[in-house]
C-alpha positions as a Markdown table, in Angstrom:
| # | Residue | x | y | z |
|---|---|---|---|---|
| 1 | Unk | 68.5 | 49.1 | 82.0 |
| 2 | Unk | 68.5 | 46.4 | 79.9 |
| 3 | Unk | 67.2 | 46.1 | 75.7 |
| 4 | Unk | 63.8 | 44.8 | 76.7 |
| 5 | Unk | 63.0 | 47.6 | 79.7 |
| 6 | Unk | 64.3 | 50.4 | 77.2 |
| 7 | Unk | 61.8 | 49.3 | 74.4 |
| 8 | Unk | 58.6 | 48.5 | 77.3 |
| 9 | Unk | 59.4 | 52.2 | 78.6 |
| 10 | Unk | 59.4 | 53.7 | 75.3 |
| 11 | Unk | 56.1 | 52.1 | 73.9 |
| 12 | Unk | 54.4 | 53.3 | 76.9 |
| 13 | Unk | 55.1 | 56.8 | 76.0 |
| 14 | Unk | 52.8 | 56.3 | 73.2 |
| 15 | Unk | 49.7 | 55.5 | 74.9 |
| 16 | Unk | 47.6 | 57.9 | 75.9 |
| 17 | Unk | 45.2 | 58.1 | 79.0 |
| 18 | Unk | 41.8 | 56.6 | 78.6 |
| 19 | Unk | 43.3 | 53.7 | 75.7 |
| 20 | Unk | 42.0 | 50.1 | 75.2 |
| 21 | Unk | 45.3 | 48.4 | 75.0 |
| 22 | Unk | 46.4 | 45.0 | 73.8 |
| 23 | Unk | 49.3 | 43.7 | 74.9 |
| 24 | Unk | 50.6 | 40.6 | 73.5 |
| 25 | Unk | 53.0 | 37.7 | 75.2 |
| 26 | Unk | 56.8 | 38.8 | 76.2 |
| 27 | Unk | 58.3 | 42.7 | 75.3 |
| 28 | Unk | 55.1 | 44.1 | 75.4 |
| 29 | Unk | 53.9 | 43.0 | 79.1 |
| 30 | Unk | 56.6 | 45.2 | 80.6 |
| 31 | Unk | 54.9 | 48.5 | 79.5 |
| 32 | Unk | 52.9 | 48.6 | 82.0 |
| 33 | Unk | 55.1 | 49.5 | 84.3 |
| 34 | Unk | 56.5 | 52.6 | 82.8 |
| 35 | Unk | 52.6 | 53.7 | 82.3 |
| 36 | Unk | 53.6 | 57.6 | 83.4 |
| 37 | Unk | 51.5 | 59.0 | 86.6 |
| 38 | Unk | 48.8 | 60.5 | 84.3 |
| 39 | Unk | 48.0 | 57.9 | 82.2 |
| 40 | Unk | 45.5 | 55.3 | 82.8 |
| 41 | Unk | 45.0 | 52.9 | 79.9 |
| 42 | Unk | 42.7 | 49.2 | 80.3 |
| 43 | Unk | 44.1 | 46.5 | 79.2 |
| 44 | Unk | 42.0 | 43.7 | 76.7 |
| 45 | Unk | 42.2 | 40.2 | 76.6 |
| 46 | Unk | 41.3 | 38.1 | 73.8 |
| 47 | Unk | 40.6 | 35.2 | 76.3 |
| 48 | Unk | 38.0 | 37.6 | 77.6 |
| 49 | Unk | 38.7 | 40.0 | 79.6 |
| 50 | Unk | 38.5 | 44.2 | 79.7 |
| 51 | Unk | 40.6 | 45.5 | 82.4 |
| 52 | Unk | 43.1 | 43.1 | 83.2 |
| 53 | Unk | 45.9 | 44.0 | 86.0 |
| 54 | Unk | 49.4 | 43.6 | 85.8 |
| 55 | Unk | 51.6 | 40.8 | 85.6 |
| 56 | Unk | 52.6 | 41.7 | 89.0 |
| 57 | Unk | 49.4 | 41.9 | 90.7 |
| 58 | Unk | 48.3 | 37.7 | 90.0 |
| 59 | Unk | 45.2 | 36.5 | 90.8 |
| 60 | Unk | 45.7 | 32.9 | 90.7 |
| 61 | Unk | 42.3 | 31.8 | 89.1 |
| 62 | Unk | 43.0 | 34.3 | 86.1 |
| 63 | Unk | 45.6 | 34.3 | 83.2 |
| 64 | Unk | 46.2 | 36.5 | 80.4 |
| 65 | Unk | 45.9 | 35.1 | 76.8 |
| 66 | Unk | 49.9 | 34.0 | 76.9 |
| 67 | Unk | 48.4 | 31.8 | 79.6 |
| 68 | Unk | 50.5 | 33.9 | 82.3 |
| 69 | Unk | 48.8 | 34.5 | 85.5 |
| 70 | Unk | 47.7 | 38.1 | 85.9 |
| 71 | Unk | 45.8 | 40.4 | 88.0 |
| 72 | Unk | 42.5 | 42.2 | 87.6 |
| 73 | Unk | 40.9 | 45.3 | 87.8 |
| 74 | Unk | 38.2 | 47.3 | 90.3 |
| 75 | Unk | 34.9 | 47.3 | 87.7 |
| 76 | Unk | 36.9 | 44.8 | 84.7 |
| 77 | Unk | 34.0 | 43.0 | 82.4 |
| 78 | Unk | 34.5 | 38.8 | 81.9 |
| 79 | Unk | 33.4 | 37.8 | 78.3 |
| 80 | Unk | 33.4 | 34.6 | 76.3 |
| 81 | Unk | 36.0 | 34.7 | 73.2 |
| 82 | Unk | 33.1 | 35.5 | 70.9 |
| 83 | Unk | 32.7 | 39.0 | 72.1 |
| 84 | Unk | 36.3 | 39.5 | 72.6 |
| 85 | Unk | 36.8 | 39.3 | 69.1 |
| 86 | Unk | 34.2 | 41.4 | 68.5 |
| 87 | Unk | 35.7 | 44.1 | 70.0 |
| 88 | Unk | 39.0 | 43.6 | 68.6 |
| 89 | Unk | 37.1 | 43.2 | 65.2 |
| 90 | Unk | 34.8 | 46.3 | 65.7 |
| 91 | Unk | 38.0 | 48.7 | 66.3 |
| 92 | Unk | 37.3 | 49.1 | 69.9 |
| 93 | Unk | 40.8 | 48.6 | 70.6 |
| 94 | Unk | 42.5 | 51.7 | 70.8 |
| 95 | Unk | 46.5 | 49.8 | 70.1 |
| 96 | Unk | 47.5 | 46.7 | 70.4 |
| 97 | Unk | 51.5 | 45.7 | 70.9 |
| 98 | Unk | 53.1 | 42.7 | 70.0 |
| 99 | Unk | 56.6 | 41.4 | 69.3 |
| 100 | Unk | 57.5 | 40.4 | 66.0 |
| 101 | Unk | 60.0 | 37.9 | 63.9 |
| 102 | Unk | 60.0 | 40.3 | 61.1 |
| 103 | Unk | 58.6 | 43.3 | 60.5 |
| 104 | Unk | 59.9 | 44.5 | 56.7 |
| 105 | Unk | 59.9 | 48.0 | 55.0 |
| 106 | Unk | 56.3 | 48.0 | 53.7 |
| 107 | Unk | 54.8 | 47.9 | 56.9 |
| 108 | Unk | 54.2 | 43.9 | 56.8 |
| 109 | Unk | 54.4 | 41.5 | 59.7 |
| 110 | Unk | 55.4 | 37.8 | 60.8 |
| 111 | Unk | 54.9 | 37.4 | 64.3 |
| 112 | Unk | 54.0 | 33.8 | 64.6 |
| 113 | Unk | 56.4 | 30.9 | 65.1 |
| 114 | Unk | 57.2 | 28.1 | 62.5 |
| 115 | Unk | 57.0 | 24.5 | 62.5 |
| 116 | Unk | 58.9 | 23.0 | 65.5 |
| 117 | Unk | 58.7 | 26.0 | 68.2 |
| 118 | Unk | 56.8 | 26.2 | 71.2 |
| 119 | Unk | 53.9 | 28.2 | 69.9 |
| 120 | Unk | 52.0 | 26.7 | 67.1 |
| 121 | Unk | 49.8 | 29.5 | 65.5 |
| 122 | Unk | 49.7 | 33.2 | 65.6 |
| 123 | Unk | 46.8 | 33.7 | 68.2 |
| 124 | Unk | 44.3 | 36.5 | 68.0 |
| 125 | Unk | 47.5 | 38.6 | 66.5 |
| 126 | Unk | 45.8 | 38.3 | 63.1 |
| 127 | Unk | 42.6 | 39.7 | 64.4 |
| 128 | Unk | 44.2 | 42.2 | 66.7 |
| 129 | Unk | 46.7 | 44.0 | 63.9 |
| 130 | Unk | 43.5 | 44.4 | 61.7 |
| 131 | Unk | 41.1 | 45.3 | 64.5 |
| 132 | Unk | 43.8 | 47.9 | 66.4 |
| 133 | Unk | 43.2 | 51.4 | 65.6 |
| 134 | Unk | 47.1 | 51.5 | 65.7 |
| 135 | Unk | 49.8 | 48.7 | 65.9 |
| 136 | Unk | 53.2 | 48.8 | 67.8 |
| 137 | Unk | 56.2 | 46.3 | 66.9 |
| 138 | Unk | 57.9 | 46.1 | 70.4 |
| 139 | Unk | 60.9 | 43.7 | 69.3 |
| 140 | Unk | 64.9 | 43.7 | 69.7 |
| 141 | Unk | 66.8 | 44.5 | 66.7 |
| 142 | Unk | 68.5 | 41.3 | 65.9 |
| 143 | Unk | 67.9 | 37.8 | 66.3 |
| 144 | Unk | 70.3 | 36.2 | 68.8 |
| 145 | Unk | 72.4 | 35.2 | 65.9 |
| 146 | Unk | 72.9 | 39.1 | 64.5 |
| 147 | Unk | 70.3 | 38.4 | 61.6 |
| 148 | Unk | 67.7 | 41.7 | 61.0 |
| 149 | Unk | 64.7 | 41.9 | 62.0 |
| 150 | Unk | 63.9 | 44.6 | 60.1 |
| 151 | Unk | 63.9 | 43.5 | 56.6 |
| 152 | Unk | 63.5 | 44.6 | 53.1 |
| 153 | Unk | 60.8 | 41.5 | 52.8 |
| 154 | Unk | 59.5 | 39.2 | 55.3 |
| 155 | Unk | 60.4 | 35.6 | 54.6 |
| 156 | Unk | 58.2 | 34.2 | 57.2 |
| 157 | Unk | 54.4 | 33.9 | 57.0 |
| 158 | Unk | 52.7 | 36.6 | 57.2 |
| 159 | Unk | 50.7 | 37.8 | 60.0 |
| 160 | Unk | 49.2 | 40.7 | 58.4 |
| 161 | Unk | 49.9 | 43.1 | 55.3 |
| 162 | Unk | 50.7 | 46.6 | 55.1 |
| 163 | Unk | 49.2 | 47.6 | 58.9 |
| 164 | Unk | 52.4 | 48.4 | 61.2 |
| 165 | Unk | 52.5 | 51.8 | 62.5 |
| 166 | Unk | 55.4 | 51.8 | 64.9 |
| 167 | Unk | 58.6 | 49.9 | 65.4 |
| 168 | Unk | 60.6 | 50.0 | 68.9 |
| 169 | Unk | 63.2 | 48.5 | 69.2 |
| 170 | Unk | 66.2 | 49.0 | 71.5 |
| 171 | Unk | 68.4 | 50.9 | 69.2 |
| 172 | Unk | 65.6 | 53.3 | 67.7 |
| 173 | Unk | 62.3 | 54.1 | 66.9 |
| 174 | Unk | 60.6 | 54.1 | 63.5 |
| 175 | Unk | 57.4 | 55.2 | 61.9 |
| 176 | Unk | 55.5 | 54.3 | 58.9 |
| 177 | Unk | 54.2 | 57.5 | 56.9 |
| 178 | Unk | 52.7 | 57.5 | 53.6 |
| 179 | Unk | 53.9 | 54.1 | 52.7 |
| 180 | Unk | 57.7 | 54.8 | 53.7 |
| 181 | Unk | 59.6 | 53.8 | 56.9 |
| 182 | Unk | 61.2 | 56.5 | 58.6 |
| 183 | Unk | 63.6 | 56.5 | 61.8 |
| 184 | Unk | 62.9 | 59.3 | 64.1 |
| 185 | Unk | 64.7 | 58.4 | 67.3 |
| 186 | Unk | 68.1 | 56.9 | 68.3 |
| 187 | Unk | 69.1 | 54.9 | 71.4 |
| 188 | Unk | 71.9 | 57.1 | 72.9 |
| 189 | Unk | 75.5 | 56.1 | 71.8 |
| 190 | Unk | 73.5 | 54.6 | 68.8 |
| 191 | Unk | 75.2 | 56.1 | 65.1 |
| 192 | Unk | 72.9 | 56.5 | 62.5 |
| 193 | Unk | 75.7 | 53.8 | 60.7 |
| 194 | Unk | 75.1 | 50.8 | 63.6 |
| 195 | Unk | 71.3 | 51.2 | 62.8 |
| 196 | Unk | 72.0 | 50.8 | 58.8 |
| 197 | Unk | 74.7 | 47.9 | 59.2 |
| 198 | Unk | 71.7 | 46.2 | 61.4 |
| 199 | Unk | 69.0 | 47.1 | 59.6 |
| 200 | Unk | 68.0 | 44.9 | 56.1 |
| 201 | Unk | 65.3 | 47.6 | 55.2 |
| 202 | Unk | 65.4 | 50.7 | 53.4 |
| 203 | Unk | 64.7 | 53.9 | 55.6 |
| 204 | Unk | 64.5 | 57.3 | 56.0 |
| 205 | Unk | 65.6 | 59.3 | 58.2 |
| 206 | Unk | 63.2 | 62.6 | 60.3 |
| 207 | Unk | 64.9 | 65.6 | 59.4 |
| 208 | Unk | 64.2 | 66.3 | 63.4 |
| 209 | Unk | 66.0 | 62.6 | 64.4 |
| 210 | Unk | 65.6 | 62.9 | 68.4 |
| 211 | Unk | 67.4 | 60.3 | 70.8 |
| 212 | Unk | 65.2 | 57.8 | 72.7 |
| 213 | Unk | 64.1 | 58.9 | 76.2 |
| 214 | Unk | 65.9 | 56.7 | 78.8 |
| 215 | Unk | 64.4 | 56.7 | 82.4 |
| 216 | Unk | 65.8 | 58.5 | 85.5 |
């Protein structure tokens, strides 16, 4: 299992049956297929849709708001943007997931590219991380050149202040509780040093640390 599976099947351990889930471009469309057996979760769109399929199931008349082709759901709803972000805006989503460029210790975000890259702004993300009853970071660790991700203070623009709950990454799992960022899990064969030496940020660490759940 490569670094991206690992982080889409741990994220979808945190959703629980019944959620309104946003799930935004890259990482984060692979968790739907860990979903376990029991859980049923339907997806939003901020391009207008409530129930979206999954990538795999493509209806070739529909894309998702990273402008990939997707499926659709028995019973979805089809809404103009206006009401999408009205539910994003009214906290009718239950948790959104989105990668990240930097996610530092006080719980800010930068998830939108700079000057030059393919994508020009940051897309509903500012609406969704304010809107999102709870907000997942699904990102790898490093950049591709070794820098962290995980940072004492972001450096990019901001996407939002002070409203991650979660990071997953491929080498661990970590949680922001009363202002601090803790690890609680490890990737297996993961030390607690290879997480300091690649993380920028100040953490803590559970006094119950658990190692990440790999699938069978």
């Amino acid at each position: 299992m490569n670094a991206k599976q690992l982080i889409a099947h741990r994220v979808a351990l945190e959703l629980q049956d019944g959620d309104v889930v946003n799930l935004g471009i890259g990482i984060p469309t692979q968790v739907v297929n860990y979903l376990p057996d029991n859980i049923h979760i339907t997806l939003q769109s901020e391009n207008g849709f409530l129930g979206l399929g999954p990538i795999t199931e493509i209806h070739p008349n529909l894309v998702n708001a990273g402008g990939k082709p997707c499926g659709i759901r028995p019973g979805a709803s089809m809404f103009d943007s206006a009401f999408s972000f009205a539910l994003i805006r009214g906290g009718h989503v239950s948790t959104c997931v989105l990668g990240a460029l930097q996610v530092d210790q006080h719980a800010n975000l930068a998830s939108w590219t700079i000057p030059g890259k393919m994508v020009s702004g940051m897309g509903g993300a500012m609406d969704l991380v304010t809107g999102a009853r709870k907000v997942i970071i699904a990102m790898e660790h490093c950049t591709k050149d070794g820098s962290a991700k995980i940072v004492k203070q972001c450096t990019l623009p901001l996407t939002a202040v002070n409203k991650v709950n979660m990071i997953v990454t491929e080498l661990g799992v970590f949680y922001f509780e009363q202002g601090q960022l803790i690890l609680k899990e490890h990737a297996p064969d993961v030390t607690l040093e290879i997480l300091r030496e690649k993380t920028e940020a100040e953490f803590s660490v559970a006094h119950d640390l658990k190692v990440m759940p790999i699938p069978v």
